[in-house]
N, CA, C and O atoms as a GROMACS GRO file, in nm:
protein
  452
    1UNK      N    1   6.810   9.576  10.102
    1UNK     CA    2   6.917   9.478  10.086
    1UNK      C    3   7.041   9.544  10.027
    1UNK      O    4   7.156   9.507  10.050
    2UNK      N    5   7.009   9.635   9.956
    2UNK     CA    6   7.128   9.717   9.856
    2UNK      C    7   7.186   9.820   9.964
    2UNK      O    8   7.275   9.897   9.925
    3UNK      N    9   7.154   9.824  10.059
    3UNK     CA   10   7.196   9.950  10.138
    3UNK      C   11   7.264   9.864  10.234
    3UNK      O   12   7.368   9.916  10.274
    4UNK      N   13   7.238   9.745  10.285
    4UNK     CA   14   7.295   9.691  10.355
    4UNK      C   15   7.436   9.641  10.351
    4UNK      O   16   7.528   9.650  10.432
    5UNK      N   17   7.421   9.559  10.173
    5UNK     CA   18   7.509   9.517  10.123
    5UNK      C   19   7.633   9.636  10.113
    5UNK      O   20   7.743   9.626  10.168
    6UNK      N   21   7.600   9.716  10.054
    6UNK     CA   22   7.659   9.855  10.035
    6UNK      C   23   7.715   9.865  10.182
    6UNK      O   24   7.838   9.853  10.178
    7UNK      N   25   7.676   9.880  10.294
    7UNK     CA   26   7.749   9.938  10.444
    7UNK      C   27   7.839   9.830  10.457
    7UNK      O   28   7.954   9.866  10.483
    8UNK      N   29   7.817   9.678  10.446
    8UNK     CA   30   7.931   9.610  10.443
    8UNK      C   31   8.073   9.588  10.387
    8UNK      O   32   8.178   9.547  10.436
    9UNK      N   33   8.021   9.645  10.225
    9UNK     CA   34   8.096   9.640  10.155
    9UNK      C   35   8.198   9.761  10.154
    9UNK      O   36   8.313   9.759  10.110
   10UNK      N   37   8.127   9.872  10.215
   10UNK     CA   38   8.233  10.024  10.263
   10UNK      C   39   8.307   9.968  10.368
   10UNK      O   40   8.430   9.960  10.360
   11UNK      N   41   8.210   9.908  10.519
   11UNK     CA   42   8.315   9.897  10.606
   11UNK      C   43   8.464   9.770  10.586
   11UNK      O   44   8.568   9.768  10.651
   12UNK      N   45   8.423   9.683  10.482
   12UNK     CA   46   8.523   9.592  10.471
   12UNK      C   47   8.644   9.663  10.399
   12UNK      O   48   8.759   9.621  10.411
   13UNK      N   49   8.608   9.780  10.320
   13UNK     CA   50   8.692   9.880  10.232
   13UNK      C   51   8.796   9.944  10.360
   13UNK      O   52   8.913   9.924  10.390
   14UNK      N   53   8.700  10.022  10.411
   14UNK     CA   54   8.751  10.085  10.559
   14UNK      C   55   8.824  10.010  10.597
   14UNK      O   56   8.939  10.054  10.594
   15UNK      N   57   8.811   9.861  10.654
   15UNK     CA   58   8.880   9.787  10.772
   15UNK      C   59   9.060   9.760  10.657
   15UNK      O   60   9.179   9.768  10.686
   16UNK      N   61   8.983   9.729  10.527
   16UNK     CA   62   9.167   9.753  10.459
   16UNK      C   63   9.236   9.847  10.427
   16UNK      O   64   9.348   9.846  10.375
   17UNK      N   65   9.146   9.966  10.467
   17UNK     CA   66   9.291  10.081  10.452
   17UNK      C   67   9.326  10.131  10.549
   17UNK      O   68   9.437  10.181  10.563
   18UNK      N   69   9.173  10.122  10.703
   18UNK     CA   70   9.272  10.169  10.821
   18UNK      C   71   9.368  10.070  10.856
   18UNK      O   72   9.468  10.122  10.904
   19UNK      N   73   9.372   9.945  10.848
   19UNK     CA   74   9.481   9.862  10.936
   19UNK      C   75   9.597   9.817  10.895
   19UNK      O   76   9.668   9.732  10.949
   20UNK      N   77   9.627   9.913  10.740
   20UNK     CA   78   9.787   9.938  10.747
   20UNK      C   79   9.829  10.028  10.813
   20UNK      O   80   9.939  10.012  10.865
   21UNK      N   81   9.759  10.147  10.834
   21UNK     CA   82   9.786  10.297  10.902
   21UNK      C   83   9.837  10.234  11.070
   21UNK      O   84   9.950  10.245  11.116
   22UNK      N   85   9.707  10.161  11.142
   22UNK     CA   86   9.771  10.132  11.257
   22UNK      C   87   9.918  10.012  11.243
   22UNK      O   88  10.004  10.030  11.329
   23UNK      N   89   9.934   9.944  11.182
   23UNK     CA   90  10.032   9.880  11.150
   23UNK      C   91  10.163   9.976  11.119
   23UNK      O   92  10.278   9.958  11.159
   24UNK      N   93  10.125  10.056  11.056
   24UNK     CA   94  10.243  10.201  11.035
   24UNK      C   95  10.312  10.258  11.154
   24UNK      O   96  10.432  10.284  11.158
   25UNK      N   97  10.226  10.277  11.254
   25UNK     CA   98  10.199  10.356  11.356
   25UNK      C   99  10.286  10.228  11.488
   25UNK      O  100  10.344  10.250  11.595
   26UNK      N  101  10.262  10.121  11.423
   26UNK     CA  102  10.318  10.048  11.553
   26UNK      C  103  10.478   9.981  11.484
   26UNK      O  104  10.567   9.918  11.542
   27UNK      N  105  10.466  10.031  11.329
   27UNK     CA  106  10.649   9.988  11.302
   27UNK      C  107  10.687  10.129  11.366
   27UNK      O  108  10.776  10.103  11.446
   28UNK      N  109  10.664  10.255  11.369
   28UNK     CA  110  10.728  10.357  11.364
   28UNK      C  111  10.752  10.333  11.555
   28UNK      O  112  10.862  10.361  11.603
   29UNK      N  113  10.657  10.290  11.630
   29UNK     CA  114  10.696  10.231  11.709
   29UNK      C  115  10.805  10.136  11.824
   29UNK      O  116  10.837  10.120  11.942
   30UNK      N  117  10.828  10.093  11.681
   30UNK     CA  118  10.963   9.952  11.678
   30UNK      C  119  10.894   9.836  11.750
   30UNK      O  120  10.943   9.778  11.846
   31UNK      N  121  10.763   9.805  11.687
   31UNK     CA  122  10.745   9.659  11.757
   31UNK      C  123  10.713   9.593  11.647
   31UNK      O  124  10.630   9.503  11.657
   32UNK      N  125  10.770   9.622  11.521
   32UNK     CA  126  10.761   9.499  11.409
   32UNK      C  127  10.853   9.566  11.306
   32UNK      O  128  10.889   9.684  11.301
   33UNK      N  129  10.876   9.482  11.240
   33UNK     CA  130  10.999   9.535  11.178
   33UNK      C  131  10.916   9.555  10.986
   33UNK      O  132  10.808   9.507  10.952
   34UNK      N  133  11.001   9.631  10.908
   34UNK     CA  134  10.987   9.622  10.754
   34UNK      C  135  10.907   9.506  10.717
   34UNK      O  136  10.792   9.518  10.674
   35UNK      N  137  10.984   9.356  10.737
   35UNK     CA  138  10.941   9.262  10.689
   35UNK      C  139  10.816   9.234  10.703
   35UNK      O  140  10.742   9.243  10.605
   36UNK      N  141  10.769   9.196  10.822
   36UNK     CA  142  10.653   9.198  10.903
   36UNK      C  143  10.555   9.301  10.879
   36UNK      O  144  10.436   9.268  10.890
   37UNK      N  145  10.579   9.397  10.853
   37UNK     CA  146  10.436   9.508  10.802
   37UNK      C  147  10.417   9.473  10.669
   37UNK      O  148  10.304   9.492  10.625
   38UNK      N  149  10.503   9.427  10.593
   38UNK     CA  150  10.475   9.422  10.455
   38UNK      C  151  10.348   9.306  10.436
   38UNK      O  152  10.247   9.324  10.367
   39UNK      N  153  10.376   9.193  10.510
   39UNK     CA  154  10.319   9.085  10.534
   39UNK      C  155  10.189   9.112  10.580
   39UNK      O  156  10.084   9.110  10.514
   40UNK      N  157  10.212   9.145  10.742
   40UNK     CA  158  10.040   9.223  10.795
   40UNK      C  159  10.008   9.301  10.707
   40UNK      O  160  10.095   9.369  10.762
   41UNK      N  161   9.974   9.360  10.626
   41UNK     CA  162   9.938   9.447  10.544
   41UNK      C  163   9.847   9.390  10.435
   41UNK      O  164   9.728   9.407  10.409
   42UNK      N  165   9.961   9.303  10.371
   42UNK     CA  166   9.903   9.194  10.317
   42UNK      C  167   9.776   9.078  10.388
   42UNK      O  168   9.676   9.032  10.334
   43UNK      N  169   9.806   9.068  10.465
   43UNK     CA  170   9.742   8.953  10.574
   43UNK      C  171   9.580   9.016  10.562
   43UNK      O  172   9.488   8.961  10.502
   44UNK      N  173   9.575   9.158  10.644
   44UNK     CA  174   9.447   9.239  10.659
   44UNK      C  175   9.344   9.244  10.506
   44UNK      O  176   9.232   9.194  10.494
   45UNK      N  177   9.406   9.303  10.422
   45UNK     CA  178   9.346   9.288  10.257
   45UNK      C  179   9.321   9.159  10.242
   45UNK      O  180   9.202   9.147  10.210
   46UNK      N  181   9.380   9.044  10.249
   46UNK     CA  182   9.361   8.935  10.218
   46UNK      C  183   9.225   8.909  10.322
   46UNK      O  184   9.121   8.901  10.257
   47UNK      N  185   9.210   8.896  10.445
   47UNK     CA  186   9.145   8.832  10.507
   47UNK      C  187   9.030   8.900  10.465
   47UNK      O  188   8.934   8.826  10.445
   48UNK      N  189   9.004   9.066  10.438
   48UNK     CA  190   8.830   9.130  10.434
   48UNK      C  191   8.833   9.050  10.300
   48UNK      O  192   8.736   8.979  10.274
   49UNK      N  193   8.933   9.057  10.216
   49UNK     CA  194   8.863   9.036  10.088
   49UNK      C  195   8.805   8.896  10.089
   49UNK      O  196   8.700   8.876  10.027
   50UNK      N  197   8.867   8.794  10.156
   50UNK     CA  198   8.796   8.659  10.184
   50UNK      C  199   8.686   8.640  10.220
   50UNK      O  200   8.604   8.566  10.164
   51UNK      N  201   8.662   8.738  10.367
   51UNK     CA  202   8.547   8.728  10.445
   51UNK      C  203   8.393   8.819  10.386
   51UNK      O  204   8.274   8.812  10.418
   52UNK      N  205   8.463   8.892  10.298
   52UNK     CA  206   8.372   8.984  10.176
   52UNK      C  207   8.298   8.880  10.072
   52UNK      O  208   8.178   8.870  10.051
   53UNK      N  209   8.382   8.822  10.028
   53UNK     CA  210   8.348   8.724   9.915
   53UNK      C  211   8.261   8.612   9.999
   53UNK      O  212   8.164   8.554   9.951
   54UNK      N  213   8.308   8.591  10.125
   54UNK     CA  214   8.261   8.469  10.177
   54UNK      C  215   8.090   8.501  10.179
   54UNK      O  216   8.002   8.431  10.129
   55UNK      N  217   8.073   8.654  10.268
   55UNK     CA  218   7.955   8.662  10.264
   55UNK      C  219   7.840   8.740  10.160
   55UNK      O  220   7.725   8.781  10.176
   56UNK      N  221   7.944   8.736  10.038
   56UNK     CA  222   7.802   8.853   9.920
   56UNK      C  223   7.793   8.655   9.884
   56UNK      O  224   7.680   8.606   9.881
   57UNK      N  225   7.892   8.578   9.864
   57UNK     CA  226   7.820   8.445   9.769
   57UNK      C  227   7.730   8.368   9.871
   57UNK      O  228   7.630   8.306   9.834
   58UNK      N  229   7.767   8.373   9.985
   58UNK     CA  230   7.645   8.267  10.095
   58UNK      C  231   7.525   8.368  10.081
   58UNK      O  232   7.430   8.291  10.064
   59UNK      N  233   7.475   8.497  10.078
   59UNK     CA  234   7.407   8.603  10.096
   59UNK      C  235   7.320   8.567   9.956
   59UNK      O  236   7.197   8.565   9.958
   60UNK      N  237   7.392   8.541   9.846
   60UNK     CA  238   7.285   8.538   9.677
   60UNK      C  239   7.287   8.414   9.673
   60UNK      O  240   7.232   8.366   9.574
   61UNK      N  241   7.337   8.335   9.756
   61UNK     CA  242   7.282   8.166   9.720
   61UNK      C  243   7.147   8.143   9.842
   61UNK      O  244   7.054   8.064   9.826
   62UNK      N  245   7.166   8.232   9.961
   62UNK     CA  246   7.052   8.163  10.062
   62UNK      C  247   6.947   8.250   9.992
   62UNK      O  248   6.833   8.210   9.972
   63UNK      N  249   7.014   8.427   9.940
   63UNK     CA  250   6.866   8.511   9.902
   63UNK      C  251   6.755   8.384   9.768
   63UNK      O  252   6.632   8.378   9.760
   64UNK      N  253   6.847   8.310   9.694
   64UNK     CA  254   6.752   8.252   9.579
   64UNK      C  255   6.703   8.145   9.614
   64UNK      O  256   6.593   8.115   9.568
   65UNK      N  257   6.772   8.057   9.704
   65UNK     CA  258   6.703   7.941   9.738
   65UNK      C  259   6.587   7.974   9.843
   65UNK      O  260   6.503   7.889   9.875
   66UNK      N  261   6.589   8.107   9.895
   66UNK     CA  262   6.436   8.121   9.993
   66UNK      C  263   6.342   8.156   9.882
   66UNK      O  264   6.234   8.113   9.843
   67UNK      N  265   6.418   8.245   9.848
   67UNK     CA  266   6.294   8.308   9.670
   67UNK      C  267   6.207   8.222   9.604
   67UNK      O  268   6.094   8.252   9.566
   68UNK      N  269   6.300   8.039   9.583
   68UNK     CA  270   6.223   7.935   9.508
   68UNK      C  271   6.165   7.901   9.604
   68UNK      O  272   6.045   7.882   9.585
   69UNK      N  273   6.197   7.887   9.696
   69UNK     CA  274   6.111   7.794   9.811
   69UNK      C  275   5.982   7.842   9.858
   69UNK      O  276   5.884   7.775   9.890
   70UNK      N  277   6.001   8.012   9.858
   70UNK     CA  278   5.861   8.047   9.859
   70UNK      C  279   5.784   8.060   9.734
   70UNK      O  280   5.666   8.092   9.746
   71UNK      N  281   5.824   8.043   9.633
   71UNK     CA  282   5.783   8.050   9.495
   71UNK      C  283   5.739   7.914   9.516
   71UNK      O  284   5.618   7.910   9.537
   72UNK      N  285   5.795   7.805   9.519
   72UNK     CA  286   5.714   7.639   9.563
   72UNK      C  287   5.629   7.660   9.640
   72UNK      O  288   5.515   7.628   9.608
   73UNK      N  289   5.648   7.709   9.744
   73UNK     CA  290   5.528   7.691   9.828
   73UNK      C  291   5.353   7.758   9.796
   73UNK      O  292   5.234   7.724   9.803
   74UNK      N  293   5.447   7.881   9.755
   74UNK     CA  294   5.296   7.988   9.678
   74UNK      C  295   5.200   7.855   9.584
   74UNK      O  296   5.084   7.817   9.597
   75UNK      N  297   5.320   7.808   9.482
   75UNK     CA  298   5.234   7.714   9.382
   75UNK      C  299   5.123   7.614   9.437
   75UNK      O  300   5.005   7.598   9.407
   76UNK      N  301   5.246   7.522   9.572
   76UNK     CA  302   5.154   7.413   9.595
   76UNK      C  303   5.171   7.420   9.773
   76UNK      O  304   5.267   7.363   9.826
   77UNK      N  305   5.052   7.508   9.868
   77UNK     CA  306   5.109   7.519   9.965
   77UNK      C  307   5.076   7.411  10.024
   77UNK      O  308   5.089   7.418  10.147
   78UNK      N  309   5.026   7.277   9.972
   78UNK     CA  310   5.038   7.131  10.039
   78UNK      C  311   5.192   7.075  10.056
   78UNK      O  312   5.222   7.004  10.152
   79UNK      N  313   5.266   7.105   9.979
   79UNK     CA  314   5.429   7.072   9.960
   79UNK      C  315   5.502   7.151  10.062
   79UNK      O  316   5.623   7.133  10.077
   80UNK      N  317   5.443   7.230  10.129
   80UNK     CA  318   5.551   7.360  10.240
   80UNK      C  319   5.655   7.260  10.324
   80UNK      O  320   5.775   7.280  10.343
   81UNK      N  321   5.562   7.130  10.376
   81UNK     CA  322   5.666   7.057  10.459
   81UNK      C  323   5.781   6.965  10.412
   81UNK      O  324   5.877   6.922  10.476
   82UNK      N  325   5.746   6.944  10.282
   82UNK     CA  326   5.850   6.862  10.158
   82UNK      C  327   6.016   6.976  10.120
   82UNK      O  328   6.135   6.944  10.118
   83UNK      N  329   5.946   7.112  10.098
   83UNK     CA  330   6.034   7.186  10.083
   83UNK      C  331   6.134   7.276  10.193
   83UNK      O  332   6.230   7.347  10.161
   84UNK      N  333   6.073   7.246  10.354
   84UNK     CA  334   6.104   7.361  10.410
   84UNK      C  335   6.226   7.262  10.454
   84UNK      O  336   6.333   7.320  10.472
   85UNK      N  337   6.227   7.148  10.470
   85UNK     CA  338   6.357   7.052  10.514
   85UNK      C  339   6.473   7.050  10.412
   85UNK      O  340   6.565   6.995  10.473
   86UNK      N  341   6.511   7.077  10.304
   86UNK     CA  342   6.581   7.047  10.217
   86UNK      C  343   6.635   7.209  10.214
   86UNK      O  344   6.755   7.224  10.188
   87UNK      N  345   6.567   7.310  10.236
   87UNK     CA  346   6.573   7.436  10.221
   87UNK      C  347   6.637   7.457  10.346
   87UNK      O  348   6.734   7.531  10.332
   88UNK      N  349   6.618   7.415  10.476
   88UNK     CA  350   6.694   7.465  10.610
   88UNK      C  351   6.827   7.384  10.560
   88UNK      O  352   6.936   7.441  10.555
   89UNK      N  353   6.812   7.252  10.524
   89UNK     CA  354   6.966   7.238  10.457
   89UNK      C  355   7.052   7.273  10.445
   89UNK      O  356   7.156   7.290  10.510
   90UNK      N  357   6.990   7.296  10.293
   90UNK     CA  358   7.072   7.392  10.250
   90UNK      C  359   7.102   7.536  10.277
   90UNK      O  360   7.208   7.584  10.236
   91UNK      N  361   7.033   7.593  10.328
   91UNK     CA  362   7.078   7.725  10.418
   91UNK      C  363   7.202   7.683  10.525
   91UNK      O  364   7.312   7.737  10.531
   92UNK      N  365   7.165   7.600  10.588
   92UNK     CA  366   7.283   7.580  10.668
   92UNK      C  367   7.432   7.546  10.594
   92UNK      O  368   7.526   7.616  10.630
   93UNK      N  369   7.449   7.474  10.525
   93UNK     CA  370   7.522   7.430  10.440
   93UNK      C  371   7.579   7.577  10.362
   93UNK      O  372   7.701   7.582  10.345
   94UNK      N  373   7.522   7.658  10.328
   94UNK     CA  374   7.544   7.776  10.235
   94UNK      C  375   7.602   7.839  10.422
   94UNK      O  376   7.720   7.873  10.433
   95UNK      N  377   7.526   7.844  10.528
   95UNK     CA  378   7.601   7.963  10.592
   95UNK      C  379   7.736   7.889  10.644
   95UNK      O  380   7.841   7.951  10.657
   96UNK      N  381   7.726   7.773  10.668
   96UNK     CA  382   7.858   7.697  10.721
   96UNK      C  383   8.042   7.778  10.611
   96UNK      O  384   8.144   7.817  10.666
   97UNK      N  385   8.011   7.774  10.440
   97UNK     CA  386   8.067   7.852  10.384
   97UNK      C  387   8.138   7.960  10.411
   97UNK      O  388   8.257   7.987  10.396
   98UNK      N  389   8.026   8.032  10.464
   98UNK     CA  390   8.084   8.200  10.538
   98UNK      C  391   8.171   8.160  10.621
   98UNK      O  392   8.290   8.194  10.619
   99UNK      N  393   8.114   8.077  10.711
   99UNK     CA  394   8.220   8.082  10.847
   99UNK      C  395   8.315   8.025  10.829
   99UNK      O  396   8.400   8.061  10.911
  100UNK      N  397   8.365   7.918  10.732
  100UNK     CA  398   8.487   7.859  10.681
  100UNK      C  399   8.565   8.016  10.627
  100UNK      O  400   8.671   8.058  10.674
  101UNK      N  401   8.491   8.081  10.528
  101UNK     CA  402   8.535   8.230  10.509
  101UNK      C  403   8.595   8.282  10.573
  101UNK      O  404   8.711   8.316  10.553
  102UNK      N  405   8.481   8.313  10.736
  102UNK     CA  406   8.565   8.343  10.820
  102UNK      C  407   8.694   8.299  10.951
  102UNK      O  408   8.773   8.352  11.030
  103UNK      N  409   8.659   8.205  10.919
  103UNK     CA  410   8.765   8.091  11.036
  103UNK      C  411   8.913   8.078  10.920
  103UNK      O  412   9.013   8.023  10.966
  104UNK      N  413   8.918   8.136  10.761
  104UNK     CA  414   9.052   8.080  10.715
  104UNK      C  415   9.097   8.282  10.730
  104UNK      O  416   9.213   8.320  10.744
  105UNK      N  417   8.975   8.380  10.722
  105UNK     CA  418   9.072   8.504  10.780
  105UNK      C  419   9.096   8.586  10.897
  105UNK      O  420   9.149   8.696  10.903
  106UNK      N  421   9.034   8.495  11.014
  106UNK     CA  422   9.106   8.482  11.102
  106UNK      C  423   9.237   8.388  11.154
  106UNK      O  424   9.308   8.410  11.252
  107UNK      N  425   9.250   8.267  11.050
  107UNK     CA  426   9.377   8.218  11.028
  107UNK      C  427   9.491   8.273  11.006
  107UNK      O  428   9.599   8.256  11.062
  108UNK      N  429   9.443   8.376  10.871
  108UNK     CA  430   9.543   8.480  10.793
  108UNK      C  431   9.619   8.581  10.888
  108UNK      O  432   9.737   8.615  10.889
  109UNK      N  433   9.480   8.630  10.991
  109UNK     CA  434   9.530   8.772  11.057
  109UNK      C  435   9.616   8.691  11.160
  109UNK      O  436   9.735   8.720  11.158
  110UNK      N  437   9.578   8.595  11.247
  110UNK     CA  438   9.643   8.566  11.390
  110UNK      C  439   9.745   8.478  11.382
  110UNK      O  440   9.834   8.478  11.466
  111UNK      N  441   9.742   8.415  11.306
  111UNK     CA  442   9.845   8.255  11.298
  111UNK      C  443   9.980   8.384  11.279
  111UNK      O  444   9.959   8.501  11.244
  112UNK      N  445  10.116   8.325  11.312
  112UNK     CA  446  10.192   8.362  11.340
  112UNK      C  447  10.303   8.307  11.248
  112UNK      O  448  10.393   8.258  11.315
  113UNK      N  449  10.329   8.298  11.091
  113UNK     CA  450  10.398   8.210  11.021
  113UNK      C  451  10.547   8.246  11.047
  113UNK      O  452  10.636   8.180  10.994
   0.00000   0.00000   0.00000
């Protein structure tokens, strides 16, 4: 899990320092001006760091609520069907989060203010 977390957390690092460079590369270009890179620049950092956060907190809220649920179930495995409905729930509910995460930084990167 730590190695995983870890590759995400490099490539979201990665994705904010290469995509000022290409942003550099396309003012020196002339297809966006000063103003506008300052902004995209901004835009890119903003959105990993959203979509970062979105998924380490949905990631330690679904990892503990499976943890209790199998910890309930170990105790009383007559209860498995009491707990496994409230638990898909809320899993869903926790991943719906992420994707709000990610649907407001793909807002950030594409919307056109």
């Amino acid at each position: 899990m730590k190695k995983i977390l870890s590759i995400i957390i490099l490539s979201l690092i990665l994705l904010c320092f290469s995509a000022p460079l290409a942003l550099a590369a396309a003012e020196a270009a002339g297809e966006i001006t000063d103003a506008q890179f300052g902004y995209y620049s901004m835009a890119v950092i903003g959105a990993g760091i959203a979509v970062g956060i979105a998924a380490v907190g949905a990631g330690l809220g679904q990892g503990i609520a499976t943890g209790k649920a199998v910890e309930g179930i170990a105790r009383n495995p007559g209860a498995a069907g009491k707990i496994m409905t409230p638990l898909i729930i809320g899993l869903a509910m926790m991943e719906s989060l992420t994707i709000y995460g990610f649907v407001i930084a793909a807002l950030i990167l594409f919307v056109k203010w």
